[in-house]
N, CA and C atoms as an extended XYZ file, in Angstrom:
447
Properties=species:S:1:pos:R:3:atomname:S:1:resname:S:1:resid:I:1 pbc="F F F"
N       -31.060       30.373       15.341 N   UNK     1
C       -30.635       29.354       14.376 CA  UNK     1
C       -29.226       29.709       13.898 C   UNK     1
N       -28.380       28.749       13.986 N   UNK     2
C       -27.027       28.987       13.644 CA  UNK     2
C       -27.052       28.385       12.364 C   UNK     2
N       -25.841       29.638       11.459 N   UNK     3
C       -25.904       28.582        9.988 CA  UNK     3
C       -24.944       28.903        9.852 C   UNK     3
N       -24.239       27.299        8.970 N   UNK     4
C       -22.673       26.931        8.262 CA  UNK     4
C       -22.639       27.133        6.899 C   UNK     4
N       -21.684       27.349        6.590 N   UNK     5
C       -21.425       27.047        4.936 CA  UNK     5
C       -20.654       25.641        5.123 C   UNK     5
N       -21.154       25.040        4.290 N   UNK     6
C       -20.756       23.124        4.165 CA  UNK     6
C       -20.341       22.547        3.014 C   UNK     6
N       -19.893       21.295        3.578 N   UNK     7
C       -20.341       20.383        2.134 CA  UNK     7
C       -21.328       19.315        2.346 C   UNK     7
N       -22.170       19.208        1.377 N   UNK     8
C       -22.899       18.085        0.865 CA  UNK     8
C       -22.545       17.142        0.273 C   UNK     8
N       -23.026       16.120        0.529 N   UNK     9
C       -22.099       14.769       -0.640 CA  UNK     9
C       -23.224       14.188       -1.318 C   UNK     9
N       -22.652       14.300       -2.651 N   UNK    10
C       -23.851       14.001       -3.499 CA  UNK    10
C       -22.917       12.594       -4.599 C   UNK    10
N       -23.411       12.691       -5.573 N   UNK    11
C       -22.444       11.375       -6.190 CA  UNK    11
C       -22.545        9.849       -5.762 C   UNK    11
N       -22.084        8.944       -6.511 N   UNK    12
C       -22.668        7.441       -6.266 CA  UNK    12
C       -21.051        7.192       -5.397 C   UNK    12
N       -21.252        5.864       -5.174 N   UNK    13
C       -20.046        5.003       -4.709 CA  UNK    13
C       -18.655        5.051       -5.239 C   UNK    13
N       -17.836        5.493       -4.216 N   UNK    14
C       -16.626        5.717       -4.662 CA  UNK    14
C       -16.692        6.764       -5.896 C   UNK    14
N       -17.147        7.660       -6.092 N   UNK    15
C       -17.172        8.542       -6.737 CA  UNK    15
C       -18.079        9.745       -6.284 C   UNK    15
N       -17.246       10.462       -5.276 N   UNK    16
C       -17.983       11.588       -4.298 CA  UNK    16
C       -17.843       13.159       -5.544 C   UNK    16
N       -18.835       13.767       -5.050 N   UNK    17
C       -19.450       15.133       -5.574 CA  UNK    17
C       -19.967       15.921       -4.511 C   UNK    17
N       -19.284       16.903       -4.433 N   UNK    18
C       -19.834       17.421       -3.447 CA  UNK    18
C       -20.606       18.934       -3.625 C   UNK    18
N       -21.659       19.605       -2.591 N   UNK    19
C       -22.086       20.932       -2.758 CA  UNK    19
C       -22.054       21.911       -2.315 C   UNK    19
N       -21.653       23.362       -2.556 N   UNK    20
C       -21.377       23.862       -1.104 CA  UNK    20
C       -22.507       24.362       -0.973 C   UNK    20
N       -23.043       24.395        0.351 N   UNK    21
C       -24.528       24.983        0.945 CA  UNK    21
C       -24.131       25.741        2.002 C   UNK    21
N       -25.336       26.567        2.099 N   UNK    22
C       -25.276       27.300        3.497 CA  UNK    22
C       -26.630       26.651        4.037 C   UNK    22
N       -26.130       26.401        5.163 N   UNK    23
C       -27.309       25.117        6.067 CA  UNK    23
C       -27.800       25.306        7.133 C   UNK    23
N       -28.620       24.960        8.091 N   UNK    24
C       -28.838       25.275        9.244 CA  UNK    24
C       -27.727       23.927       10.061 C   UNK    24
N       -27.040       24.263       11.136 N   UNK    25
C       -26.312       23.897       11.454 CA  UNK    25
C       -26.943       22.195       12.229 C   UNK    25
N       -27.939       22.065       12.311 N   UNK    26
C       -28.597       20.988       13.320 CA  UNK    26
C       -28.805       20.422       12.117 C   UNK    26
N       -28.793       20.723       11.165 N   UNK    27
C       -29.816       19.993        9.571 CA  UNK    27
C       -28.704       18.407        9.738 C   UNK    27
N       -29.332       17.458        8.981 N   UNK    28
C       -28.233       16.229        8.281 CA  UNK    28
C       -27.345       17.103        7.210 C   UNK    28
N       -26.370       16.462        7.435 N   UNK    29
C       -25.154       16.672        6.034 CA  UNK    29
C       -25.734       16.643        4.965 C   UNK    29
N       -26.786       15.774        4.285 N   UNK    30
C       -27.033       15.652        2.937 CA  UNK    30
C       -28.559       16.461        3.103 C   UNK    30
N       -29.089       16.715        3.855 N   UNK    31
C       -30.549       16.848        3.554 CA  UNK    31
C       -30.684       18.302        3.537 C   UNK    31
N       -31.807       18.928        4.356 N   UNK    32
C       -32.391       20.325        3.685 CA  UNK    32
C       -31.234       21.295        3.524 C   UNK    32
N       -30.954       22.491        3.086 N   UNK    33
C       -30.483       23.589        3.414 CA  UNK    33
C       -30.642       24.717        2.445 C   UNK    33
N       -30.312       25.927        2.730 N   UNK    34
C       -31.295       26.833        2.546 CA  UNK    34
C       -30.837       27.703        1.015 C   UNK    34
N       -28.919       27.601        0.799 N   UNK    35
C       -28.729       27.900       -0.528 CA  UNK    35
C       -27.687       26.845       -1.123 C   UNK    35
N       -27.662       26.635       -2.345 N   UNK    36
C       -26.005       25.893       -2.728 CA  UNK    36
C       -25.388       27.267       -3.182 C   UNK    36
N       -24.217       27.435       -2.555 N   UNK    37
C       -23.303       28.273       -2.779 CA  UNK    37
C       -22.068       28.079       -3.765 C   UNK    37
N       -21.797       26.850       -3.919 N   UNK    38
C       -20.893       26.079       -5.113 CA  UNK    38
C       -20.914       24.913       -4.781 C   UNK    38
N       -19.920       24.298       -5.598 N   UNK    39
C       -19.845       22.669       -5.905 CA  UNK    39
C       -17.843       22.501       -5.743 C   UNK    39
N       -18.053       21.474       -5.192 N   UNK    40
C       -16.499       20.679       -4.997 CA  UNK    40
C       -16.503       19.189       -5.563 C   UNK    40
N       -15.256       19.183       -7.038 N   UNK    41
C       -15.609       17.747       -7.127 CA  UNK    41
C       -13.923       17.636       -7.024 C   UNK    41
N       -13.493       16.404       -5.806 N   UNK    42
C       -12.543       16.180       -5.599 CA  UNK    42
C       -11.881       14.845       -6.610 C   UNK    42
N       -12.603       14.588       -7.503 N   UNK    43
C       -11.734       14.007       -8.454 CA  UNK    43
C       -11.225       14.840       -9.584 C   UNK    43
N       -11.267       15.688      -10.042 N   UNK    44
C       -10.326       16.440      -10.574 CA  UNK    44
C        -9.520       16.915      -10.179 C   UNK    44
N        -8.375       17.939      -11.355 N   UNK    45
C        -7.171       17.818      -10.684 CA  UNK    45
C        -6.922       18.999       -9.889 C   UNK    45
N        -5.751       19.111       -8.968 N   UNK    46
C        -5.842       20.143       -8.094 CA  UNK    46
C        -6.145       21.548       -8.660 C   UNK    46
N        -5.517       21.546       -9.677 N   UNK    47
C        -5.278       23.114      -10.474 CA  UNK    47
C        -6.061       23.128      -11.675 C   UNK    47
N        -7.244       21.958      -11.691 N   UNK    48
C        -8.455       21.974      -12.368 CA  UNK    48
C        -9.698       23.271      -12.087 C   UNK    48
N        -9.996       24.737      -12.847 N   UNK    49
C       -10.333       25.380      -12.407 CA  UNK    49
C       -12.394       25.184      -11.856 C   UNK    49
N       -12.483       24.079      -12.502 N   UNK    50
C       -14.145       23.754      -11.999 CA  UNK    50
C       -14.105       22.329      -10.620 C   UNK    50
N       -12.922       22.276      -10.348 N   UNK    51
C       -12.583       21.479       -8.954 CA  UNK    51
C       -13.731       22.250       -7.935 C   UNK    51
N       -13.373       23.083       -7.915 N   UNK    52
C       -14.254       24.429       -7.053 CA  UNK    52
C       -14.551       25.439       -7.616 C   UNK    52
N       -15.967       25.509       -7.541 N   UNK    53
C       -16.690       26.609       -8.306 CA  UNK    53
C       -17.603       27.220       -6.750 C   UNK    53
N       -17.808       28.582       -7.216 N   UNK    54
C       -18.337       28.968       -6.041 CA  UNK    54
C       -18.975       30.415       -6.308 C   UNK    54
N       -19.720       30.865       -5.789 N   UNK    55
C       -20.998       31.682       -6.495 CA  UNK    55
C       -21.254       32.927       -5.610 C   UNK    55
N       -19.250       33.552       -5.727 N   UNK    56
C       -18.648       34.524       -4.727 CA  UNK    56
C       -19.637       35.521       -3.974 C   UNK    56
N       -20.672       36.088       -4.737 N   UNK    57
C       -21.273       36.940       -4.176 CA  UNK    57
C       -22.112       36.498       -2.985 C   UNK    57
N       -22.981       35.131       -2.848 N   UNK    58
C       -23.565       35.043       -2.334 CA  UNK    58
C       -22.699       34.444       -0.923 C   UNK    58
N       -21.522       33.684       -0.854 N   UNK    59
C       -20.670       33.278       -0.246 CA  UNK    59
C       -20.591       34.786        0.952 C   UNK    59
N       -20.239       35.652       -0.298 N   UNK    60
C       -19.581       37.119        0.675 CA  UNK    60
C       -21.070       37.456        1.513 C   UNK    60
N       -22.711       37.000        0.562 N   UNK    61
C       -23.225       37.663        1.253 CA  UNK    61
C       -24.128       36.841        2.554 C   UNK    61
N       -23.373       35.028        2.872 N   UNK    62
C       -23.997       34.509        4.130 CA  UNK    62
C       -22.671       34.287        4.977 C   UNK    62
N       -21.336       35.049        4.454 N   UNK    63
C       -20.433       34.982        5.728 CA  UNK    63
C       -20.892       36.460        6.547 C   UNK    63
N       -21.247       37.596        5.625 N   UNK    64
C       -21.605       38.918        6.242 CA  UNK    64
C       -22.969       38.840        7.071 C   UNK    64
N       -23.898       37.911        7.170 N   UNK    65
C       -25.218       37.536        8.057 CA  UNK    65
C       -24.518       37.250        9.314 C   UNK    65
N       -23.313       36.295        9.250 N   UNK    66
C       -22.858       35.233       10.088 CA  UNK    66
C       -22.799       34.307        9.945 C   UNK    66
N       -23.051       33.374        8.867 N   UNK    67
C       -23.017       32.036        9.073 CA  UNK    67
C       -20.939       31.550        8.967 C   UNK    67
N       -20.929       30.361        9.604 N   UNK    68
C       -19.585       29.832       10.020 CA  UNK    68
C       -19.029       28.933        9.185 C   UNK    68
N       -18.433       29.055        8.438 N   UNK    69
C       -17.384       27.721        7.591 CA  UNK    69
C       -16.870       26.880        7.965 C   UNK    69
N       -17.637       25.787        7.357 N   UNK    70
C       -16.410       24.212        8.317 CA  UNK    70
C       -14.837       24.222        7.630 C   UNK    70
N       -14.019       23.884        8.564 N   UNK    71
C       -12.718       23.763        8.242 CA  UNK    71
C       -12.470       23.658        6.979 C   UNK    71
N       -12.947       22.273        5.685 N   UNK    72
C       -12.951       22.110        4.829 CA  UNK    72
C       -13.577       23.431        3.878 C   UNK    72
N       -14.400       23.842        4.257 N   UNK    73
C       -15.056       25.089        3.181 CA  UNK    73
C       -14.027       26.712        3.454 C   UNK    73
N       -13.587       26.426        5.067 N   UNK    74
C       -12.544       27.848        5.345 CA  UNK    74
C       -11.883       27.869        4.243 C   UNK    74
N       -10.730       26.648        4.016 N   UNK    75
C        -9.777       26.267        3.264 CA  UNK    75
C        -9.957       26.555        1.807 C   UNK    75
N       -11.049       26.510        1.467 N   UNK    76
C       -11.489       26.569        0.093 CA  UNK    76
C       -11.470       28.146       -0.132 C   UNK    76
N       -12.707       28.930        0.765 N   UNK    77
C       -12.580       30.334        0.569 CA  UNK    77
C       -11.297       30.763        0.896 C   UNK    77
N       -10.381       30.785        1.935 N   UNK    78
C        -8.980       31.154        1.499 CA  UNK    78
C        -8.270       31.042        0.133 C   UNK    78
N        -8.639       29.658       -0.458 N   UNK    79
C        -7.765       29.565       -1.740 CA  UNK    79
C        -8.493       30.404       -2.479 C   UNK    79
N        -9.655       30.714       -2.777 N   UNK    80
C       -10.228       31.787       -3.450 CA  UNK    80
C       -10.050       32.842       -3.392 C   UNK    80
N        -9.548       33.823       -1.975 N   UNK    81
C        -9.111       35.034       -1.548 CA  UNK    81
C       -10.530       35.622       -1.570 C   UNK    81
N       -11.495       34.719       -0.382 N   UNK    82
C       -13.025       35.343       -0.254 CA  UNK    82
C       -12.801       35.775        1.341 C   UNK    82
N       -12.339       34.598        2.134 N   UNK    83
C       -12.022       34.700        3.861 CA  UNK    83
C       -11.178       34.388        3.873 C   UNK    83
N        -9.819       35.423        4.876 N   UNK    84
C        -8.672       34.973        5.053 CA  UNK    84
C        -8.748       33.687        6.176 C   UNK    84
N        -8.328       32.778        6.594 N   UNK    85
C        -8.099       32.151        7.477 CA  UNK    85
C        -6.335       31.714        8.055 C   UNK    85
N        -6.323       31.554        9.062 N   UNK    86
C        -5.339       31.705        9.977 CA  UNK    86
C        -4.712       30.274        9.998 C   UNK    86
N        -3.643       30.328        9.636 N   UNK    87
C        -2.845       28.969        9.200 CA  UNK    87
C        -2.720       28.341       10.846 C   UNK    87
N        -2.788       27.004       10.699 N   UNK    88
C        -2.916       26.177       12.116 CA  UNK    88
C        -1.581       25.986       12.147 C   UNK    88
N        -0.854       25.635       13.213 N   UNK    89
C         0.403       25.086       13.547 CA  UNK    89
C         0.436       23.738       14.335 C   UNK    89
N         0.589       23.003       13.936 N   UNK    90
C         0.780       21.683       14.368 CA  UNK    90
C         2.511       21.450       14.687 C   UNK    90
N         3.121       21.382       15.794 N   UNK    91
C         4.284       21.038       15.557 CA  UNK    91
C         4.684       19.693       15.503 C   UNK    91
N         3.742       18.797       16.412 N   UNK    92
C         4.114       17.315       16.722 CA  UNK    92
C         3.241       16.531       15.585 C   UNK    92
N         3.202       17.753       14.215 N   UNK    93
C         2.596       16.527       12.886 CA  UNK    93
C         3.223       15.448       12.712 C   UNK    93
N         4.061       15.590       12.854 N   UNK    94
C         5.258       14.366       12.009 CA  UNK    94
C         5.407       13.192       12.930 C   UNK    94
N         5.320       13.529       14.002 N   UNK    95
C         5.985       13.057       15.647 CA  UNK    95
C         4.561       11.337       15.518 C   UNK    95
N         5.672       10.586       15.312 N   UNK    96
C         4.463        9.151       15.477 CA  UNK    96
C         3.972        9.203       16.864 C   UNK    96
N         2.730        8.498       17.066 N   UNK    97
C         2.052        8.133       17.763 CA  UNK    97
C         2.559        7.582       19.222 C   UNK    97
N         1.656        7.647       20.708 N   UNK    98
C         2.656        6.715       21.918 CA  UNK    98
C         2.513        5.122       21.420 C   UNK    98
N         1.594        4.343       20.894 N   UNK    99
C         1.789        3.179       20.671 CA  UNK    99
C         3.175        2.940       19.660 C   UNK    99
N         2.649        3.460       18.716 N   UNK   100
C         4.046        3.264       17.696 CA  UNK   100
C         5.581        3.725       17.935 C   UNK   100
N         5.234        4.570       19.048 N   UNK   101
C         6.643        5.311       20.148 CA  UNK   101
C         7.107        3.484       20.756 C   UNK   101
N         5.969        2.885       21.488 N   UNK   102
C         6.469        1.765       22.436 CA  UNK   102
C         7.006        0.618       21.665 C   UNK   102
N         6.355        0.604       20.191 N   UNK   103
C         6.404       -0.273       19.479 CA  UNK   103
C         7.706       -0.681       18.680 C   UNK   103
N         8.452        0.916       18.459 N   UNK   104
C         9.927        0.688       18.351 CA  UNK   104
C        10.840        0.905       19.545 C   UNK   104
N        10.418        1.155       20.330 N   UNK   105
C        11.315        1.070       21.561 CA  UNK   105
C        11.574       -0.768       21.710 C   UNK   105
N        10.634       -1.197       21.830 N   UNK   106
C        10.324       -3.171       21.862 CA  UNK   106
C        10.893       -3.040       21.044 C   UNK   106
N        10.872       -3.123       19.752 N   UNK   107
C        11.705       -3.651       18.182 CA  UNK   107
C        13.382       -3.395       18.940 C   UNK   107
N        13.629       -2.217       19.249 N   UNK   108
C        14.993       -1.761       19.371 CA  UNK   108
C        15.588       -2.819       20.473 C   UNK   108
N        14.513       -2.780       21.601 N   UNK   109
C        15.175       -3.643       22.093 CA  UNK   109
C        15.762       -5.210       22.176 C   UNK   109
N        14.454       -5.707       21.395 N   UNK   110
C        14.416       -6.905       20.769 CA  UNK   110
C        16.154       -7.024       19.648 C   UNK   110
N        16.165       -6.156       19.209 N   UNK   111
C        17.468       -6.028       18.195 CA  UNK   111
C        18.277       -5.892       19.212 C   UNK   111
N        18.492       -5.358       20.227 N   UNK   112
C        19.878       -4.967       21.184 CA  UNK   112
C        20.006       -6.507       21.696 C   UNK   112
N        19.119       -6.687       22.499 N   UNK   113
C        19.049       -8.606       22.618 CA  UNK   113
C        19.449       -9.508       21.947 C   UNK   113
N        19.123       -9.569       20.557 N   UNK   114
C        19.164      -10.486       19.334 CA  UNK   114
C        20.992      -10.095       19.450 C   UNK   114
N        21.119       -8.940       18.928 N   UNK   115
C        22.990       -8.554       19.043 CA  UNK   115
C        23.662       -9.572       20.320 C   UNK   115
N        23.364       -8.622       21.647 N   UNK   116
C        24.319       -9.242       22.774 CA  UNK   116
C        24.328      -10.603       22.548 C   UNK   116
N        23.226      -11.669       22.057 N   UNK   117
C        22.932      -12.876       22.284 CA  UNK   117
C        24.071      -13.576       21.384 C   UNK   117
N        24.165      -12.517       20.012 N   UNK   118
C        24.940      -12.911       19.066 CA  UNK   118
C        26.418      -12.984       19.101 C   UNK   118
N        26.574      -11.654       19.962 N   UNK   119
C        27.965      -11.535       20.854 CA  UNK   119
C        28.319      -12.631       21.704 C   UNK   119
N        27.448      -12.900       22.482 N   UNK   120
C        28.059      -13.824       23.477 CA  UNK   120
C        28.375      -15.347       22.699 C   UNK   120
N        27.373      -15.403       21.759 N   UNK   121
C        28.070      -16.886       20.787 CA  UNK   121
C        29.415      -16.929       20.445 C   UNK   121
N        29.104      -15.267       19.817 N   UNK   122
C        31.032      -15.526       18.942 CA  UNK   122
C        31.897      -15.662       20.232 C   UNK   122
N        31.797      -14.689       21.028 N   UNK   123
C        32.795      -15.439       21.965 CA  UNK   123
C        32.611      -16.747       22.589 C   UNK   123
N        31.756      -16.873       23.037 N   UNK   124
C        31.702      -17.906       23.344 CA  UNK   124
C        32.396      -19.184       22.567 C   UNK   124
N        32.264      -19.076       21.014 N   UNK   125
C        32.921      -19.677       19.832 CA  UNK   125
C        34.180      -19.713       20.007 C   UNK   125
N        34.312      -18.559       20.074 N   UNK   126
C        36.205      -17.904       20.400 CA  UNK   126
C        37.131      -18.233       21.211 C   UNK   126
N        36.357      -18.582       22.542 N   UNK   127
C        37.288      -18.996       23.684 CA  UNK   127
C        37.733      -20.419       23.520 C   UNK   127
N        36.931      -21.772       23.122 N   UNK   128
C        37.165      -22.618       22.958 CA  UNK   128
C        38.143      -22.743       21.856 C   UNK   128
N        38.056      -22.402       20.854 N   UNK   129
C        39.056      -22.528       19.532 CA  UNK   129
C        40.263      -21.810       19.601 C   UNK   129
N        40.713      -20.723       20.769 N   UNK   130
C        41.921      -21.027       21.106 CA  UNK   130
C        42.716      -22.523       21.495 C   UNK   130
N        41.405      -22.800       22.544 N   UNK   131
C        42.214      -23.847       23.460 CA  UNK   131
C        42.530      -25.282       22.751 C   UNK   131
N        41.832      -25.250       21.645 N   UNK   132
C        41.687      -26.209       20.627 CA  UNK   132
C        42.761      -25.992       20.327 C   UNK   132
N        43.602      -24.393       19.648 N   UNK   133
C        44.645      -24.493       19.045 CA  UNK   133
C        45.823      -24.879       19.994 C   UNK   133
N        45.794      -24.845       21.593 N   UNK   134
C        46.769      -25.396       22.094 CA  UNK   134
C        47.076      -26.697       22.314 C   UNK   134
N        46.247      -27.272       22.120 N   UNK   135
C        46.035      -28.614       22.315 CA  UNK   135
C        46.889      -29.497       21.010 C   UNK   135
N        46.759      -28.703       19.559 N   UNK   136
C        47.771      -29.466       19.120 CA  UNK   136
C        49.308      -29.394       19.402 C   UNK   136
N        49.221      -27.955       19.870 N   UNK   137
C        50.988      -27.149       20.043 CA  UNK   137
C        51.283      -28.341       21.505 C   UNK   137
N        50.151      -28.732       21.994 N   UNK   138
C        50.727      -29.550       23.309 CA  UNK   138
C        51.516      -30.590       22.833 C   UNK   138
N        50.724      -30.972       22.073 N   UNK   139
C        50.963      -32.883       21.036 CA  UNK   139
C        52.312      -32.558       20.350 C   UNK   139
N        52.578      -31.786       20.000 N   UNK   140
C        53.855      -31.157       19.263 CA  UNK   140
C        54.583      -30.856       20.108 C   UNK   140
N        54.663      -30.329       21.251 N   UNK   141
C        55.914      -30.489       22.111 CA  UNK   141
C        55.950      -31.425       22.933 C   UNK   141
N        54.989      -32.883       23.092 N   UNK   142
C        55.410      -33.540       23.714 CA  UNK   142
C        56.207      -34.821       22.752 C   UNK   142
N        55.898      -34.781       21.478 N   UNK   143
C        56.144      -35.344       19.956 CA  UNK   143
C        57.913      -34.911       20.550 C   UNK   143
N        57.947      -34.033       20.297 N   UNK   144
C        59.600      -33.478       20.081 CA  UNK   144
C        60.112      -33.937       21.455 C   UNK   144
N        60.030      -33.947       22.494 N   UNK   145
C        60.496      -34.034       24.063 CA  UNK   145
C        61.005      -35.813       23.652 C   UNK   145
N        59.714      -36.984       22.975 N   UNK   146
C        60.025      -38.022       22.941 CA  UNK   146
C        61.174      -38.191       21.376 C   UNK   146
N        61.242      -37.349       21.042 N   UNK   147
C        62.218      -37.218       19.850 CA  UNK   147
C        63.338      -37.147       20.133 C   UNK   147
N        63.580      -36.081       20.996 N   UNK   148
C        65.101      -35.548       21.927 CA  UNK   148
C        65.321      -37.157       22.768 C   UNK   148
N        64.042      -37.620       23.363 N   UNK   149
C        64.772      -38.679       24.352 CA  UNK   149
C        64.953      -39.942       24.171 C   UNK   149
């Protein structure tokens, strides 16, 4: 029989309470287990000292049997200075997702498009409204030619 130290969730709706137990590992989350070792209530505040309460001796004495800490309970006995645990390294935390990778690549390109499209108007704008402006300078030197003659 393998056993964890856990949490239990106890508390009504939208207002979680939790317990720490040492459990048999096959058990349900909420149902039998064999001690409560402390309590976690995550609505108080971080540096609230009954956030986590925990009932050190017996903690020290079902990690020394063997039983295994879920991630969430490691974390806890570290902050207590009961079990050291070994900081994880994630480097690509930050690094968004491949959908949301493709999703601004499309946006970007969609914007590079939207630009050139916008470019080619103004010129496009541009070339004609020279020729517009020659067209009066034409009328004006042919004005003066019938002036001279």
């Amino acid at each position: 029989m393998s056993v964890s130290l856990r949490l239990s969730r106890g508390g009504s709706k939208k207002r979680p309470y939790y317990k720490i137990v040492v459990a048999n590992s096959r058990a349900p989350r909420d149902g039998k287990y064999l001690e409560q070792v402390g309590t976690y209530n995550p609505l108080l505040a971080k540096d609230d000292a009954n956030r986590v309460r925990l009932v050190e001796d017996r903690v020290r004495y079902w990690i020394g049997v063997g039983a295994q800490p879920t991630d969430r309970v490691a974390r806890m006995l570290d902050k207590a200075g009961i079990k050291e645990r070994a900081a994880t390294v994630n480097p690509s935390k930050g690094e968004p997702g491949k959908k949301a990778k493709d999703r601004a690549e499309e946006k970007a390109e969609k914007i590079r498009e939207a630009e050139e499209a916008a470019r080619e108007a103004a010129e496009a704008a541009a070339a004609p409204a020279p020729a517009a402006e020659e067209a009066p300078a034409a009328e004006e030197a042919a004005a003066e030619e019938q002036a001279e003659g």
